[in-house]
C-alpha positions as CSV (number, residue, x, y, z in Angstrom):
1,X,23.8,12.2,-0.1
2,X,20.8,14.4,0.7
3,X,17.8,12.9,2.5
4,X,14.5,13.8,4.0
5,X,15.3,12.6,8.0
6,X,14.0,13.7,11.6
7,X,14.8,12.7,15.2
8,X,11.8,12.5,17.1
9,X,8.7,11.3,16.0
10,X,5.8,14.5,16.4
11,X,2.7,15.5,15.3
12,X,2.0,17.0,11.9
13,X,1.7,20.9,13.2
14,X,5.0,20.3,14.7
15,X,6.7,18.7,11.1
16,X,10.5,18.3,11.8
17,X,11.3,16.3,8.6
18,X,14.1,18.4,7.3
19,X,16.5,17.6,4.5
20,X,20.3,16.9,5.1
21,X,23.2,14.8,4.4
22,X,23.2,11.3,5.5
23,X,25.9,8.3,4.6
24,X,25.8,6.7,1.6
25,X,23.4,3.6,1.9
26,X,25.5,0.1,2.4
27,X,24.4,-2.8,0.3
28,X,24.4,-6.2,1.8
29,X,25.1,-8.9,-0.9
30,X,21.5,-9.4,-1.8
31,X,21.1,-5.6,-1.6
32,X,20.3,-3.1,-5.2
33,X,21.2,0.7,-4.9
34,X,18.5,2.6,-6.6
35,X,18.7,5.9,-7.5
36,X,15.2,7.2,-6.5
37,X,13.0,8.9,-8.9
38,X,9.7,9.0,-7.8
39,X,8.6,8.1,-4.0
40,X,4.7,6.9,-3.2
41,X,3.2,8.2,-0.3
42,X,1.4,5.8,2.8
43,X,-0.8,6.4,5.5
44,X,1.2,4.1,6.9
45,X,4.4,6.0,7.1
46,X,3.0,9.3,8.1
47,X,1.9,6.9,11.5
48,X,5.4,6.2,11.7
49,X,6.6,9.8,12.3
50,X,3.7,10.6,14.9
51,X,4.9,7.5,16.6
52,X,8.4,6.2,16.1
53,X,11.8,8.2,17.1
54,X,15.3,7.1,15.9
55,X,17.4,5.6,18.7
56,X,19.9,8.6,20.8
57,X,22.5,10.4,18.1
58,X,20.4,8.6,15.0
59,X,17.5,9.6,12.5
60,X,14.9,8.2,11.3
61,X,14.7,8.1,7.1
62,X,11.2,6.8,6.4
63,X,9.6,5.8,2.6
64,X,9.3,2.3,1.4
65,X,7.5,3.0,-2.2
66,X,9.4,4.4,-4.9
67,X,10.7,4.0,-8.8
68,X,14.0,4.4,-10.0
69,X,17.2,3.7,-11.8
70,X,19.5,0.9,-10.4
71,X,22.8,2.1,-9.5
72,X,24.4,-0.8,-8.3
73,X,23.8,-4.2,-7.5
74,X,25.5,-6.4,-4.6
75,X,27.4,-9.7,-5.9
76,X,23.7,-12.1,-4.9
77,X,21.5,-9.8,-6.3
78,X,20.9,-11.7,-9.6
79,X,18.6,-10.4,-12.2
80,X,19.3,-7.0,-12.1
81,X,22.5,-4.3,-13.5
82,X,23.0,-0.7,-13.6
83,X,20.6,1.3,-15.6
84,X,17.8,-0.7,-14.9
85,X,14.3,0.8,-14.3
86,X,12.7,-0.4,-11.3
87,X,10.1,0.0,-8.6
88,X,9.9,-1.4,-5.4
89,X,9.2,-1.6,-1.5
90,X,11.6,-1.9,0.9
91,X,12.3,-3.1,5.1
92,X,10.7,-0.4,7.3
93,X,13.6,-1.9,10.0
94,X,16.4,-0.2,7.3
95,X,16.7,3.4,6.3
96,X,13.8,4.1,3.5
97,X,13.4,5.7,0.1
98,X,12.9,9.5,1.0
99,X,16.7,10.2,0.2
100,X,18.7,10.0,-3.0
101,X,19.5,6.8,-2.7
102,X,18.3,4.0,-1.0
103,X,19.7,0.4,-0.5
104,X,17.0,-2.6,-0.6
105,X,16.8,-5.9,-1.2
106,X,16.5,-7.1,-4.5
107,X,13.4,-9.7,-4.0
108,X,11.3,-7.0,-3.3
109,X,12.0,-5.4,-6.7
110,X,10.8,-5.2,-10.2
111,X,11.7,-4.4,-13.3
112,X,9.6,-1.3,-15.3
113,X,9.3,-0.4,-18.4
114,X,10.7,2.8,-20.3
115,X,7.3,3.7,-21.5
116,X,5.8,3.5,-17.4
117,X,6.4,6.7,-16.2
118,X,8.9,6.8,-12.8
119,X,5.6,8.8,-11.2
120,X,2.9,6.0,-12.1
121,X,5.4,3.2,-11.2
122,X,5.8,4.4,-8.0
123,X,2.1,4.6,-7.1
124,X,1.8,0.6,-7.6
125,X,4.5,-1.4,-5.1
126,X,2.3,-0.9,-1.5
127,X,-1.2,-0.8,-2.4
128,X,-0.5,-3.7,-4.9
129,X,1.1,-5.9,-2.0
130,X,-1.2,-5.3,0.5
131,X,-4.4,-5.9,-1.9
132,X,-2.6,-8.9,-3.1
133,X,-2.0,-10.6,0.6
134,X,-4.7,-9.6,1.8
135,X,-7.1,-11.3,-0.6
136,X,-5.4,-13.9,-1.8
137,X,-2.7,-14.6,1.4
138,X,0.3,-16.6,0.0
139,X,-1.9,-18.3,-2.5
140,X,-3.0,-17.0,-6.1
141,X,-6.4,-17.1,-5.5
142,X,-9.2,-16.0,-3.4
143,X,-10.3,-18.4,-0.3
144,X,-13.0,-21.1,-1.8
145,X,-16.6,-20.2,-1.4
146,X,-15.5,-16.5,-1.9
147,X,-17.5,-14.8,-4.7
148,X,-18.7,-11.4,-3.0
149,X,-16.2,-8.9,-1.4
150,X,-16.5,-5.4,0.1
151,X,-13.5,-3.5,0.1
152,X,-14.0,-1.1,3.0
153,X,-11.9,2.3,1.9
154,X,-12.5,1.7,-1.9
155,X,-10.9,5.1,-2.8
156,X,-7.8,4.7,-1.2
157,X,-4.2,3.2,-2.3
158,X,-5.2,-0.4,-1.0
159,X,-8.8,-0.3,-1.7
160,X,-8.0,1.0,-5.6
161,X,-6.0,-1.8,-6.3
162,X,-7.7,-4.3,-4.5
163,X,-10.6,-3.7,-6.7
164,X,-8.6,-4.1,-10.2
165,X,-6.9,-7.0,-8.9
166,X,-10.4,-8.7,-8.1
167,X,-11.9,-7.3,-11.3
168,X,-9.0,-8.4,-13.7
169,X,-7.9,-11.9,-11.7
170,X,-11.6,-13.1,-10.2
171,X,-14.6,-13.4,-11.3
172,X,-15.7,-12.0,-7.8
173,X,-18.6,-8.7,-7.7
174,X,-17.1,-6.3,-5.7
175,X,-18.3,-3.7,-3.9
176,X,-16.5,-0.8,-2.1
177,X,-17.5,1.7,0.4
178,X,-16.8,5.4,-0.3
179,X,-18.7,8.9,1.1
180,X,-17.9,11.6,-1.1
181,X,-19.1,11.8,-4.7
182,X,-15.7,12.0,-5.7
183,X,-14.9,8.8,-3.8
184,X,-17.6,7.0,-5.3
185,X,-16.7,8.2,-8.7
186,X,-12.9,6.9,-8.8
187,X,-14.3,3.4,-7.0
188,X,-16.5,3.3,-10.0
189,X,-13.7,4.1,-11.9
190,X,-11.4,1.4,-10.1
191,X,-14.3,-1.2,-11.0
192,X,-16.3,-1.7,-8.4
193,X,-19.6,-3.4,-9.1
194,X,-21.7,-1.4,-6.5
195,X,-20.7,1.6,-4.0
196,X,-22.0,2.3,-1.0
197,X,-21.6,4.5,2.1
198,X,-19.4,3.3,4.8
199,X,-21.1,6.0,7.0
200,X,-24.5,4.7,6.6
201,X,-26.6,1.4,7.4
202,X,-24.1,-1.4,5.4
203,X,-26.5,-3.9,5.8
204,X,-29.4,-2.0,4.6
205,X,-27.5,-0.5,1.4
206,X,-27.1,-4.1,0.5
207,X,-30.5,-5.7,1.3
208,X,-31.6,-2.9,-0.9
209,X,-30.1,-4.0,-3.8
210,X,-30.7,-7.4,-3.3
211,X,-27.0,-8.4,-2.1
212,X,-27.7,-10.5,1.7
213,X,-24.3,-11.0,2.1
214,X,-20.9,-10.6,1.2
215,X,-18.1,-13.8,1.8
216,X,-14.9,-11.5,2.4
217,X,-14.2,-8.0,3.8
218,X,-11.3,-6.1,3.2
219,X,-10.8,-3.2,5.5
220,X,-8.3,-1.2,4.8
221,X,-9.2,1.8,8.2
222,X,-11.3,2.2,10.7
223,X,-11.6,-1.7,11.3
224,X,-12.2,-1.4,15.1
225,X,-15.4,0.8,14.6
226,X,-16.7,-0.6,11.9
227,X,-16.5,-4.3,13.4
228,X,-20.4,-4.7,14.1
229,X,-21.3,-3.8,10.7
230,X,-18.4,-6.2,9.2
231,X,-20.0,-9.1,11.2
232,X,-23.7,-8.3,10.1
233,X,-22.9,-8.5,6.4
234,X,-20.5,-11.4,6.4
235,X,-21.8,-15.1,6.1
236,X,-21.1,-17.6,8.9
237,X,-17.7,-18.9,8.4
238,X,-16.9,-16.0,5.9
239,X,-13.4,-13.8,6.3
240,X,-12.5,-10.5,7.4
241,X,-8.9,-9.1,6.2
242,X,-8.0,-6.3,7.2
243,X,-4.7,-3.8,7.5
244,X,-5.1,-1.6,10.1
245,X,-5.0,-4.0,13.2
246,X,-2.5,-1.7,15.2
247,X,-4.6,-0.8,17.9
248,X,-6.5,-2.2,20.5
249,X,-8.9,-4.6,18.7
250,X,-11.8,-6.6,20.4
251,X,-12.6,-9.5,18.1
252,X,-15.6,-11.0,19.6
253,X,-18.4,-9.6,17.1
254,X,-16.8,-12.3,14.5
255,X,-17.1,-15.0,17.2
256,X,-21.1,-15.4,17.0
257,X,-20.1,-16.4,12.8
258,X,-16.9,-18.1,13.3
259,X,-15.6,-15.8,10.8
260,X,-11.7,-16.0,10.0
261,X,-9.5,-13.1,10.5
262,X,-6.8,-12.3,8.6
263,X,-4.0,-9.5,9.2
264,X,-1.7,-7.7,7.1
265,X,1.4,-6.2,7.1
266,X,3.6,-5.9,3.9
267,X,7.1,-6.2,5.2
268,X,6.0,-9.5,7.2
269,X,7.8,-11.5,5.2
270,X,11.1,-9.5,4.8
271,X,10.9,-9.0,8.5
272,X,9.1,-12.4,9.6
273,X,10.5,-14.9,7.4
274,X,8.8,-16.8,4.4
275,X,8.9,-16.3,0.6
276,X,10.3,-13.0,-0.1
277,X,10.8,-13.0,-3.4
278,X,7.0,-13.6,-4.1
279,X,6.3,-10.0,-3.2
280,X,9.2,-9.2,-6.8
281,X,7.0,-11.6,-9.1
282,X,3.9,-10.5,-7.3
283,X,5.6,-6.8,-8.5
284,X,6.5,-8.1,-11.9
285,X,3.4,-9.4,-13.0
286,X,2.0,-6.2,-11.7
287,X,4.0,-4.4,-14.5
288,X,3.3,-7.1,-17.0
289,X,-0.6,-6.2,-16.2
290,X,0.0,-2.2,-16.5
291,X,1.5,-2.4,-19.7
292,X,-1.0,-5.0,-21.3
293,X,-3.7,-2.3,-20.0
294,X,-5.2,-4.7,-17.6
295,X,-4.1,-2.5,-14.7
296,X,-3.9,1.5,-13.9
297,X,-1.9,2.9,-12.2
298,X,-3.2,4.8,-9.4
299,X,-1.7,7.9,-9.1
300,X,-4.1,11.1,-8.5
301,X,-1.8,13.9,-6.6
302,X,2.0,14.9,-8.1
303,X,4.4,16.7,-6.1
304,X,8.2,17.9,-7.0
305,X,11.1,17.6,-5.6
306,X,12.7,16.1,-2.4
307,X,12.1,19.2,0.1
308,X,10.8,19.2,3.3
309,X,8.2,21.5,2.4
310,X,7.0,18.9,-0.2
311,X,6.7,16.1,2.3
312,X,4.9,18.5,4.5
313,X,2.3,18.9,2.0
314,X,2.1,15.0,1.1
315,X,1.8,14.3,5.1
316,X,-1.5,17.1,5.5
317,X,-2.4,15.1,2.6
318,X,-2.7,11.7,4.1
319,X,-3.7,13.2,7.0
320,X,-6.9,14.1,5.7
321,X,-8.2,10.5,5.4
322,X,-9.7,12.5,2.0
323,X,-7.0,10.9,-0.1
324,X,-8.0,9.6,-3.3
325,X,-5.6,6.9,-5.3
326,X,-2.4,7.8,-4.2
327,X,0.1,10.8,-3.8
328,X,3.7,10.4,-4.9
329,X,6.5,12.7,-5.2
330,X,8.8,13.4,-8.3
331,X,12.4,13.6,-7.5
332,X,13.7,13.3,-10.7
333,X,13.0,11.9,-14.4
């Protein structure tokens, strides 16, 4: 089959994702074989190439966001047949969804409707996830106490559904950070109580209005730098969450508040152990709440076709850190 693969990982003005054939995907027993329709596209994985090469005589086939039709299911994957319409995630330690074909297991898999487009479906699996764990960890609800939340990064995939989840699941006011006036427009859009500018005074935008305080911080980028101004806004004993701790990180600012910090990383529990299949019913209701209107898809950029002059474009894309919603690919319909 035909997939979008490289070697070593390089920079974006060196782009060395080409399409060619690769084997056919192997299913374990647990294992679904999707015929990929529509691909989301991450941050996340365009970090991946800059940084991680495949091992000497491999390649590296990255993409763990998609929608499609299942082609085949392996003899414990229970709940699913052939012909099914689906969106998912994936392992980022197995081969991804930028190919034909991709093999994954089947907890982290839900079923879609034939009215929800392949396109929208696939802009939901990741930014869902994340906003879900993030926010509410492995429970179904936010920490006690918890009834103001800034969502650093409003506009983006995380930060859009973080918002509706809050919006439609809480009774939480939310407020998101954005610079742009089309930024600010779309986290209005998402449902986002107030907006302000994560480039400005944080504290100051919100003593303005009244607000002294927030009780939980998502931050989906630029954590490390924005640290000091996390800590100023947060209440004593109030939590930070955020998804970007990669880096070098330097968490005494949250020490002088005894603030709780909380990572996140959306294959931790295929990887790590722990409940795998909540991330499916996580996915499940998330379709149940799309098609009842309760919850948009977030899809704002549409590309076509599975060419390495396509992912080229998505990658400048989420380079940009200008991305609004979320870009995805069309392979087929």
């Amino acid at each position: 089959m035909k997939a979008l693969a490289y070697e070593k990982a390089h920079a974006l003005d060196a782009f060395a994702i080409e399409l060619t054939e690769v084997a056919e995907p192997r299913l374990r027993d647990g294992d679904l074989l999707v015929e990929v329709r529509a691909i989301g596209i991450n941050p996340g994985e365009a970090a991946i190439r800059r940084t991680r090469s495949a091992e000497p005589g491999g390649r590296v086939v990255l993409g763990w966001e998609f929608a499609g039709v299942v082609a085949a299911a392996g003899p414990a994957a229970t709940g699913f047949a052939a012909g099914d319409r689906v969106l998912g995630t994936g392992d980022f330690t197995r081969d991804g969804s930028w190919a034909e074909r991709v093999a994954v297991d089947h907890r982290v898999v839900a079923k879609i409707p034939d009215r929800l487009a392949f396109t929208d479906a696939a802009s939901l699996p990741i930014g869902v996830l994340t906003a879900w764990e993030s926010l509410f960890r492995d429970q179904d609800a936010l920490p006690p106490g918890v009834g103001r939340v800034l969502v650093v990064g409003g506009a983006g995939g995380v930060g859009s559904m973080a918002t509706q989840l809050l919006k439609t699941t809480t009774p939480a006011f939310v407020i998101s950070t954005a610079s742009r006036p089309e930024s600010r427009e779309w986290a209005t859009a998402m449902g986002a109580d107030l907006v302000v500018d994560h480039r400005g005074d944080l504290a100051g935008q919100l003593r303005a209005v009244g607000v002294d305080h927030v009780d939980l911080v998502l931050s989906t980028s630029g954590t490390s730098g924005h640290l000091g101004a996390i800590a100023e806004v947060l209440r004593p004993f109030g939590h930070l969450a955020a998804t970007d701790l990669a880096g070098p990180f330097d968490p005494g600012a949250l020490t002088g508040k005894s603030l709780s910090l909380h990572s996140e990383m959306v294959f931790s529990r295929i990887v790590a152990g722990g409940d795998v299949g909540s991330q499916g019913r996580i996915l499940a209701r998330t379709v149940d709440e799309v098609a009842a209107g309760r919850l948009h898809p977030i899809v704002t950029t549409t590309l076509e076709g599975l060419s390495a002059e396509t992912m080229k474009a998505a990658h400048t894309l989420a380079e940009s850190g200008r991305t609004i919603g979320k870009t995805v690919i069309r392979i087929a319909e």
